[in-house]
C-alpha positions in Angstrom: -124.6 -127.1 -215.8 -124.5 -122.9 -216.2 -122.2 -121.1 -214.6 -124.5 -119.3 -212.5 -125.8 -122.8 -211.6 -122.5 -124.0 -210.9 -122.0 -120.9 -208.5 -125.1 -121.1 -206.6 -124.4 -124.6 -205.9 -121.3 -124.2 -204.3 -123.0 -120.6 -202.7 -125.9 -122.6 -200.9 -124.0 -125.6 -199.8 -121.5 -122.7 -198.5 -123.9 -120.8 -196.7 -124.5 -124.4 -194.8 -121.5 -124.3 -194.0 -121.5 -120.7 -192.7 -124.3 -120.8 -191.4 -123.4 -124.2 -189.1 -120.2 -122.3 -188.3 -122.2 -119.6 -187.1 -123.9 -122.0 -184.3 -120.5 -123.4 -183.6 -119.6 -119.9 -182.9 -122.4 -118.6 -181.1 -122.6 -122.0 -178.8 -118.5 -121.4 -178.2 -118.8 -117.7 -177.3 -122.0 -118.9 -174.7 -119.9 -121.2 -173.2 -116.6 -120.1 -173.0 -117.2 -116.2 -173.4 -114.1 -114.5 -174.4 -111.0 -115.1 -172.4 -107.3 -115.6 -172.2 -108.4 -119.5 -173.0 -110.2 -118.7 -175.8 -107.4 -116.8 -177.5 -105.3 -119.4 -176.5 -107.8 -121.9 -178.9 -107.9 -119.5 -181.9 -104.1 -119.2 -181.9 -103.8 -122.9 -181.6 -106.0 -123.0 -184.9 -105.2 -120.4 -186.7 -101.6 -121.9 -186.9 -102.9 -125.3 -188.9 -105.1 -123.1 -190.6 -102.3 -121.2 -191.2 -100.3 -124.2 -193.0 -103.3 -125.4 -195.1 -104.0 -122.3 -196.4 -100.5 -122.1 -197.8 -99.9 -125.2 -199.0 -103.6 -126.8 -199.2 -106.1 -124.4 -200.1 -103.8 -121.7 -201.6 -100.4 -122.0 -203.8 -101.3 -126.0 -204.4 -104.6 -125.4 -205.6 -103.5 -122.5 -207.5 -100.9 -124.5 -208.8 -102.6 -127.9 -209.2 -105.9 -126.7 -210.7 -104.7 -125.4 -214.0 -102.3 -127.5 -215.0 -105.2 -130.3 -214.1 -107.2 -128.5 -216.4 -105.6 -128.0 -219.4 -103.7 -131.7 -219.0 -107.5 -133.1 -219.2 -107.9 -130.7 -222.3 -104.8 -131.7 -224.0 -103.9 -135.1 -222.8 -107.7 -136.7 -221.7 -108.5 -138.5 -218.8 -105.8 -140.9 -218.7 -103.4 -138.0 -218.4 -105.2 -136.4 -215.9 -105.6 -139.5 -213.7 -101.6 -140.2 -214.2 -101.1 -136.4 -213.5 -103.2 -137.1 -209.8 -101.5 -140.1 -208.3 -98.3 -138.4 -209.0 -99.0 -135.3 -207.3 -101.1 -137.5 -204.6 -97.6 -139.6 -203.9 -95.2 -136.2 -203.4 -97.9 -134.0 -201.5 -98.9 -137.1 -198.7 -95.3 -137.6 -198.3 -94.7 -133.8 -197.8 -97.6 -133.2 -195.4 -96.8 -136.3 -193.1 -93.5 -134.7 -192.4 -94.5 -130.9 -191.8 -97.0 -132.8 -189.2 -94.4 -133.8 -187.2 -92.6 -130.9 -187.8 -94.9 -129.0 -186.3 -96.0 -130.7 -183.7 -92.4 -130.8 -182.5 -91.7 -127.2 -183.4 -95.5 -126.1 -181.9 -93.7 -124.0 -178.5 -92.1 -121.8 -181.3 -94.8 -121.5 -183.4 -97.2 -120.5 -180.8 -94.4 -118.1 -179.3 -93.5 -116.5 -183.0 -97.7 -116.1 -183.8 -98.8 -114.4 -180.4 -95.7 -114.1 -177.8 -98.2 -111.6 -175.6 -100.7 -114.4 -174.2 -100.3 -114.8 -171.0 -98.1 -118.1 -169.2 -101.3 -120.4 -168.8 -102.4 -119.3 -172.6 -98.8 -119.9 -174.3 -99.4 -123.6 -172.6 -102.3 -124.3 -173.2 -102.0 -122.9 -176.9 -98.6 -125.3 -177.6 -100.7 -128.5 -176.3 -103.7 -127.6 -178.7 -101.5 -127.0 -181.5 -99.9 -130.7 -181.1 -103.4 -132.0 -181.1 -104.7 -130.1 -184.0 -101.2 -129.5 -186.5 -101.9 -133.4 -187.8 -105.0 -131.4 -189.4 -103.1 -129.5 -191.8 -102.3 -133.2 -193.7 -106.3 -134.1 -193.8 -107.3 -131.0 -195.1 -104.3 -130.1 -197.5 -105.5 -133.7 -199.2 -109.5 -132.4 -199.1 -107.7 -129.8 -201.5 -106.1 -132.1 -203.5 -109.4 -134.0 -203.8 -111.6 -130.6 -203.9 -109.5 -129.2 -207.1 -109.7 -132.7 -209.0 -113.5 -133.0 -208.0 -113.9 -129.0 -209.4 -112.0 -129.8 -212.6 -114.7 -132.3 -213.6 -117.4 -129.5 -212.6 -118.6 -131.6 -209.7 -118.4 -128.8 -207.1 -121.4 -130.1 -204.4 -119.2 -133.0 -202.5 -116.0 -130.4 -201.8 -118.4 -127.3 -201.1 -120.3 -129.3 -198.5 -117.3 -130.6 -197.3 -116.7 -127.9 -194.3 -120.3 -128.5 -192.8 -118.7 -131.6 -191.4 -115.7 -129.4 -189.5 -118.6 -127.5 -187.5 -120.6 -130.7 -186.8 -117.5 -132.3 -185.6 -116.9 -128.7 -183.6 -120.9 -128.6 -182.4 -120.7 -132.2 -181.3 -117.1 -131.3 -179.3 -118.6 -128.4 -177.3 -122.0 -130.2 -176.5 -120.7 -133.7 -175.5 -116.8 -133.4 -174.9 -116.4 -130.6 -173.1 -118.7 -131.9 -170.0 -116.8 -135.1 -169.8 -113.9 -132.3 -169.9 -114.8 -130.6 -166.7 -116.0 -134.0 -165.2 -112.3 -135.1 -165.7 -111.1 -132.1 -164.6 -109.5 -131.6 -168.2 -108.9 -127.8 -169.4 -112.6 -128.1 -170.9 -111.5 -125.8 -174.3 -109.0 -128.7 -174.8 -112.1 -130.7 -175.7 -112.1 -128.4 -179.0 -108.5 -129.3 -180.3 -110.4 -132.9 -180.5 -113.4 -131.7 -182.5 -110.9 -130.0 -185.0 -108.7 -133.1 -185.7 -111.8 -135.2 -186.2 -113.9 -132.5 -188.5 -110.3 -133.0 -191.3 -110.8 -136.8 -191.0 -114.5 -137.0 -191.8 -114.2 -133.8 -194.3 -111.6 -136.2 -196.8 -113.7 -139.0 -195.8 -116.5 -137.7 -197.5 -114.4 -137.1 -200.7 -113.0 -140.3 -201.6 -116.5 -142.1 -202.6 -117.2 -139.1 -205.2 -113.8 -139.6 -206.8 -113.8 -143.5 -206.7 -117.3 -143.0 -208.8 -115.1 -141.3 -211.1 -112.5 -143.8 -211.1 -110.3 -140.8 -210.1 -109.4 -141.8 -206.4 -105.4 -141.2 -206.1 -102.8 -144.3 -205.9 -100.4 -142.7 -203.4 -97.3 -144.9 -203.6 -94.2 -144.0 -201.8 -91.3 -147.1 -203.5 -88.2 -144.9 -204.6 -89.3 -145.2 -208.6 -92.4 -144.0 -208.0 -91.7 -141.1 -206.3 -88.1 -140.6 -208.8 -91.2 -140.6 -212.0 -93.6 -138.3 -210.1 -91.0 -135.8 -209.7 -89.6 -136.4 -213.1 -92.9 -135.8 -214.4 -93.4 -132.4 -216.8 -96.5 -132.0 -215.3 -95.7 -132.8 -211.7 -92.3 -130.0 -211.9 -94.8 -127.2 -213.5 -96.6 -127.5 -210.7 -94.2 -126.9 -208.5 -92.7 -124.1 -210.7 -96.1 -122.8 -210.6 -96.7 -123.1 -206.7 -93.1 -121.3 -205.8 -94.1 -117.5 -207.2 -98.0 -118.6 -205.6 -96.5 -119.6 -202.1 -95.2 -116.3 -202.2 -98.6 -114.5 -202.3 -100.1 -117.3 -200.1 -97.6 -116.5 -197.6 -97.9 -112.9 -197.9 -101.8 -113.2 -196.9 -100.8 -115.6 -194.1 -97.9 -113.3 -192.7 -100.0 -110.7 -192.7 -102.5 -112.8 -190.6 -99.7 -113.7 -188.0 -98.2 -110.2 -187.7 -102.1 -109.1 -187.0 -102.5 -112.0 -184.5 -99.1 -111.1 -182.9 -100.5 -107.4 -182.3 -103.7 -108.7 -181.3 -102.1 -110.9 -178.3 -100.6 -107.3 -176.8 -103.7 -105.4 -177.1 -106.7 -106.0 -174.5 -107.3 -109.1 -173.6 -109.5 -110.8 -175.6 -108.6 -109.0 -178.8 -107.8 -112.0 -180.7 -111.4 -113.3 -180.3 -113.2 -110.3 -180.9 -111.0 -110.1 -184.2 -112.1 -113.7 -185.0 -116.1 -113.1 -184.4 -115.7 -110.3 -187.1 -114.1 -112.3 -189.1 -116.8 -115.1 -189.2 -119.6 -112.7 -189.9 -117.7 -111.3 -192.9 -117.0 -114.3 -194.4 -120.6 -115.0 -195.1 -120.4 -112.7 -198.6 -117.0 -113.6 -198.9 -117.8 -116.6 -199.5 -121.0 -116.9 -200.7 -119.4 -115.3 -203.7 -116.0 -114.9 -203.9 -115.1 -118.4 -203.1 -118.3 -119.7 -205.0 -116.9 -118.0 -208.2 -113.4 -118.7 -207.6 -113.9 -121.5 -207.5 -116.1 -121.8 -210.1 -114.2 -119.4 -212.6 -110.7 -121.1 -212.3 -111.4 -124.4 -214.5 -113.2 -122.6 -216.8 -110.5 -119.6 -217.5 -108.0 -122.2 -217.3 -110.5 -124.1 -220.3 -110.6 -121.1 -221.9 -106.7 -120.7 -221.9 -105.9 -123.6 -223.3 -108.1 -123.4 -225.7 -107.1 -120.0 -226.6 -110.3 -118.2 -226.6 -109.4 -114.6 -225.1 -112.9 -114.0 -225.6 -114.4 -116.0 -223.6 -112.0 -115.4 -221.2 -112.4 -111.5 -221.3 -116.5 -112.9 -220.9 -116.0 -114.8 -217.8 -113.9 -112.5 -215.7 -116.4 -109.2 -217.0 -119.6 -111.3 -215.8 -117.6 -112.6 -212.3 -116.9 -108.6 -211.6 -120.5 -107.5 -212.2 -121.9 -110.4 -209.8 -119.1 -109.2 -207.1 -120.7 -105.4 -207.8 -124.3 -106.5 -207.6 -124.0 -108.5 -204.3 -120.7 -107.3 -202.7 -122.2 -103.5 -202.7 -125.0 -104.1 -200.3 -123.5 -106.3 -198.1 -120.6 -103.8 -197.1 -123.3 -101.5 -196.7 -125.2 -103.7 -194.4 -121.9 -104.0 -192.4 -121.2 -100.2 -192.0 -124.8 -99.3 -190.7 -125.8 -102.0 -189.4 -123.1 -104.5 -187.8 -124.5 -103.6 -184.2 -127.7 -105.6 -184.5 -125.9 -108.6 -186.4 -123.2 -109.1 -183.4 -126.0 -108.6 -181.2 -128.4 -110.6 -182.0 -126.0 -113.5 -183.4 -123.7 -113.5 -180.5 -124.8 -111.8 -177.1 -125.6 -114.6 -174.8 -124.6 -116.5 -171.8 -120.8 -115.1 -171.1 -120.7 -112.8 -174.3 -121.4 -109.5 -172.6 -121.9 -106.4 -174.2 -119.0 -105.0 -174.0 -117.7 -108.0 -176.2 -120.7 -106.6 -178.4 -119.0 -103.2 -179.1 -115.8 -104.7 -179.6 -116.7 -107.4 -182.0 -119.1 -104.2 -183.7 -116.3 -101.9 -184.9 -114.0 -104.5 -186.0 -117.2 -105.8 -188.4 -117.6 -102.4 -189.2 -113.6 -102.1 -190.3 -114.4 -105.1 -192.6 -116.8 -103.4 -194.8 -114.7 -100.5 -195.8 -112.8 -102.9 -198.6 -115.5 -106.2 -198.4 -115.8 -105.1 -202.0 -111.9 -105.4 -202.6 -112.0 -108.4 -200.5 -114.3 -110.4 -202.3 -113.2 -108.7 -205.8 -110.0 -110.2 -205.1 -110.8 -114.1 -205.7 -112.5 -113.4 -209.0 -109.6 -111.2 -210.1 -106.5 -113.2 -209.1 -107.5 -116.2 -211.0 -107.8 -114.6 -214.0 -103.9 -114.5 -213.6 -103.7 -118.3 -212.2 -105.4 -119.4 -214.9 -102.5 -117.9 -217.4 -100.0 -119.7 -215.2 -98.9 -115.9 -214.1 -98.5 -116.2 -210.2 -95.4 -113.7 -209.9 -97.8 -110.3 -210.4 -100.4 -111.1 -207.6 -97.5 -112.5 -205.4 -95.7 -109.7 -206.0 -98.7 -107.2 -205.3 -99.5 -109.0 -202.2 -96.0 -108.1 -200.6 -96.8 -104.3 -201.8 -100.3 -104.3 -200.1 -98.3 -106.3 -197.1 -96.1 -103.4 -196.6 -98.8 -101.0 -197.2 -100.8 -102.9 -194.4 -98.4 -102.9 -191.8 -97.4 -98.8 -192.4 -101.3 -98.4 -191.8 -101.0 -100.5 -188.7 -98.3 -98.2 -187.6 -100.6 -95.4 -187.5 -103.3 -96.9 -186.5 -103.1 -99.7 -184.1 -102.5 -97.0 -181.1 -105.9 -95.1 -182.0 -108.0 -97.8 -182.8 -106.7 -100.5 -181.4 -107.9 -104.1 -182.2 -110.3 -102.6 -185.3 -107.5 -101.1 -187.2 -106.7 -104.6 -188.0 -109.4 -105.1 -189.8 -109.7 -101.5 -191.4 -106.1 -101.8 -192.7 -106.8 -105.3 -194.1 -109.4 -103.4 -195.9 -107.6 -101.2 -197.3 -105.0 -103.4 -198.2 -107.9 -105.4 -200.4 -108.9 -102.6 -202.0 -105.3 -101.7 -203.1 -105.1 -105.5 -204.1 -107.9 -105.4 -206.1 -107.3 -102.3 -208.2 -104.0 -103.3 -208.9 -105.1 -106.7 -210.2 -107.9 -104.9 -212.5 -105.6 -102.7 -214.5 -103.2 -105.7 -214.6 -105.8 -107.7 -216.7 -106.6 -104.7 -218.8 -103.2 -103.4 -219.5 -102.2 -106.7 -220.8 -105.1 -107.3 -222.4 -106.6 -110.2 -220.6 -110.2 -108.6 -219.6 -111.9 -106.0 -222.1 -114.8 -104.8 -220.0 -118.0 -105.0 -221.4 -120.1 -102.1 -222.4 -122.9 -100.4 -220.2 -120.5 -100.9 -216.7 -121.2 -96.9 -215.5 -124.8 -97.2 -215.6 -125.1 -101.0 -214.2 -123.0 -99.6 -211.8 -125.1 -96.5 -210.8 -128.1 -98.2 -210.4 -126.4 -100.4 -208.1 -125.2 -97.8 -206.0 -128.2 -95.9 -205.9 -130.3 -99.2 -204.9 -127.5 -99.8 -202.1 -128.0 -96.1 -200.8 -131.7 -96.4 -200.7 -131.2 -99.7 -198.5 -128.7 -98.8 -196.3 -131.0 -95.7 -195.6 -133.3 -98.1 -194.3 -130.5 -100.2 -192.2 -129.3 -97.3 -190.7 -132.6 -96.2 -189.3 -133.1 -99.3 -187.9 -130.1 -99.8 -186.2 -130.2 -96.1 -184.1 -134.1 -97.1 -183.5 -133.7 -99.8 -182.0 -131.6 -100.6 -179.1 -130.1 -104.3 -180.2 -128.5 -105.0 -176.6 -131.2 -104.9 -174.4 -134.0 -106.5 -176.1 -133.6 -109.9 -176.2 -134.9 -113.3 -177.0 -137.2 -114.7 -179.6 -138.1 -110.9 -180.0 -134.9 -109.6 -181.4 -134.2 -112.5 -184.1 -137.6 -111.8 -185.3 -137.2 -107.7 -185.5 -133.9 -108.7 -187.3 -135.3 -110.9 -189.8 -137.7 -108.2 -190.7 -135.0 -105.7 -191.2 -133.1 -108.1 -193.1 -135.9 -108.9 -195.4 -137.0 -105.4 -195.7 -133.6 -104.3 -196.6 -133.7 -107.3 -199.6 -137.0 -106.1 -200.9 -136.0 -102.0 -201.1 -132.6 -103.1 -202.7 -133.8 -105.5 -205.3 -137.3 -103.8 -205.8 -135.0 -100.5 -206.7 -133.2 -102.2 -209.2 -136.4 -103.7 -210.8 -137.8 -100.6 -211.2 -134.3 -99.4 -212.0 -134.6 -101.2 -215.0 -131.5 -103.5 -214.0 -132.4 -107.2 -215.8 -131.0 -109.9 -213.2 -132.2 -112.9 -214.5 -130.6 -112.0 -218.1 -127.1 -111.3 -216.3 -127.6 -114.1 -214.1 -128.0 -116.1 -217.6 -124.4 -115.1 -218.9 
């Protein structure tokens, strides 16, 4: 399968999951609004979230998928499948005890991620976070499975993995919240519930795909097992690897917490309107950066190992020109027109429209560095890949301290969308950093022809957003409603589509050869 086949793959089964994420989020904000409560909930998750990002999703796979990679290059599939149980045995065992760590520990992690909610929040947030931590160990081991199942370029099974999260999610706020209230249960409690099944069924789904590949991990926890796996070359470069990773990880995830911490002082509510912004901007983040990510990692790590700079120089110069092409538009599309998106996706039942403005500049924030953002995940690879995680974790606690200056200045005149601008701007630093840190050292030669490509892009973005613009002062987004306004935004939306990609037609721009490379 092409590379570009590869990536839409995991892009479309993404947008599924976005897109199924998006209901979950509209149906939440309808019934529950935005509250003290729902704060409460999104601090409860975040703090899981917060874990499996570190250890799961982030330094581990990092770590883990490399070394995978160039051990099935060097050693074959046997020592690749030896290389799996090992690290299957020492991660379970490490994940069922920070689960019990933290459900112990919950009252001070709530308190040290958002000390300003109010009594009944803080409570309510400590009992969801016992009920959801255990969540962290299901999803760390979806990584686990994810990376493996990616190394052997079978990327459908772990990208359509997350659908099953918002079903579990959907199914929570539509059946168990009712027999909630009935009970007279906290009904938002019934969420904690969805969460915690959504991890079981999500590494469910993965263990039939690896047993067809006879790769499904023998975790074993005798004394000599455990003494090999951690004797294991393999096993301790991965751990080498993850420490300088976790760094960075954590630096992301601090960031996150200090935000959320600001957040629970501002306006109540602040939190949630933060997290709506954040779901609408991950739709390009990861439609394509996490779609080439994860795409790109194996293959640079391929390329590594097999010591082609060439085609490593290749893959990372045809990543960057995909993030340009579709990255552009879409941070154009949220700083002209993020009005009529929150509207229209989120204004109903107890989402008022003041929640509408809120949610509106904080999307708005986000597209100042989406490019950076999304830029990011094809450019940090290319140093995972050379088994360099020190230089992005050490420019992450830069751009950290960089972030947290800006929020200094700007928290108190912009409140809760400084938060997002300054994590803009922070990406943007990120991201330029990383680029002239694969060209200084030689890594990525860009390819010639980048100032026109990228000149036609811009022009073709200005043209559209022209168009966006217009349509969101035209038209006032709050007070139509109904079947009316999703249809008027669909128009827009494909409108804007045909002026951007028409433009670079004409432009002379050839998509389908790039898309090719």
């Amino acid at each position: 399968m092409s590379l570009f086949k590869s990536a839409s793959t995991v892009s479309l089964l993404t947008l599924a999951s976005r897109v199924t994420g998006l209901l979950r989020d509209v149906l939440m904000a309808s019934v529950f609004g935005v509250s003290a409560m729902t704060d409460a909930f999104w601090v409860a998750f975040r703090l899981p979230n917060l874990f499996r990002r570190v250890l799961g999703e982030g330094a581990f796979s990092q770590a883990f998928v490399p070394v995978l990679a160039a051990t099935r290059a060097t050693e074959g599939e046997a020592g690749a499948k030896l290389l799996i149980d090992r690290v299957a045995s020492l991660l379970a065992l490490v994940l069922v005890l920070l689960s019990i760590a933290g459900v112990l520990a919950a009252p001070v992690l709530v308190w040290a991620m958002a000390s300003g909610l109010p009594a009944g929040g803080t409570e309510a947030a400590v009992h969801m976070t016992r009920w959801m931590f255990p969540y962290i160990a299901f999803m760390s081991l979806v990584a686990l499975a994810g990376g493996v199942l990616n190394t052997w370029e079978r990327f459908a099974v772990p990208a359509a993995s997350p659908v099953l999260l918002n079903l579990a999610w959907i199914a929570a706020l539509l059946l168990l919240v009712p027999v909630f209230k009935r009970w007279g249960i906290e009904p938002i409690y019934a969420l904690s519930a969805g969460v915690l099944l959504g991890g079981v069924l999500q590494l469910a789904q993965q263990l039939p795909a690896l047993r067809r590949l006879g790769l499904l991990p023998r975790i074993r926890w005798s004394g000599s097992t455990l003494r090999s796996a951690w004797g294991d070359p393999h096993t301790r470069k991965i751990v080498g690897l993850m420490l300088p990773a976790l760094l960075g990880v954590s630096v992301a995830q601090i960031s996150l917490l200090i935000n959320t911490q600001i957040a629970s002082h501002l306006a109540p509510g602040s939190v949630s309107w933060i997290t709506s912004a954040d779901r609408l901007m991950e739709f390009p983040t990861a439609l394509l950066g996490v779609a080439l990510g994860v795409v790109l990692m194996p293959q640079l790590a391929a390329a590594r190992a097999r010591e082609d700079a060439e085609r490593y120089s290749a893959l990372l110069d045809w990543g960057l020109r995909l993030v340009v092409l579709f990255t552009l538009p879409c941070a154009a599309a949220l700083l002209v027109f993020a009005k009529p998106l929150v509207a229209v996706l989120f204004h109903y039942g107890a989402f008022g429209t003041r929640d509408v403005h809120m949610v509106t500049l904080a999307l708005t924030s986000y597209g100042v560095g989406l490019v950076g953002i999304v830029a990011v995940k094809v450019l940090a690879p290319g140093f995972y890949a050379r088994h360099d995680m020190r230089t992005p974790a050490l420019i992450a606690v830069v751009v950290l301290v960089v972030t947290q200056i800006l929020n200094l200045i700007l928290v108190p005149w912009l409140q809760h969308a400084a938060l997002t601008l300054t994590i803009s701007l922070g990406a943007l630093l990120n991201a330029l950093w990383l680029l002239i840190g694969l060209i200084r050292r030689g890594s990525y030669k860009p390819v010639s022809g980048w100032l026109v490509f990228a000149a036609k892009v811009l022009g073709a973005t200005l043209l559209m957003a022209g168009f966006l613009w217009w349509g969101s002062i035209y038209i006032d987004w709050v007070t139509v409603r109904g079947l009316a306004r999703v249809g008027v935004l669909s128009a827009f939306v494909a409108g804007a589509v045909l002026i951007y990609f028409g433009t670079l037609q004409l432009s002379g721009v050839r998509l389908k050869g790039l898309l090719r490379k």
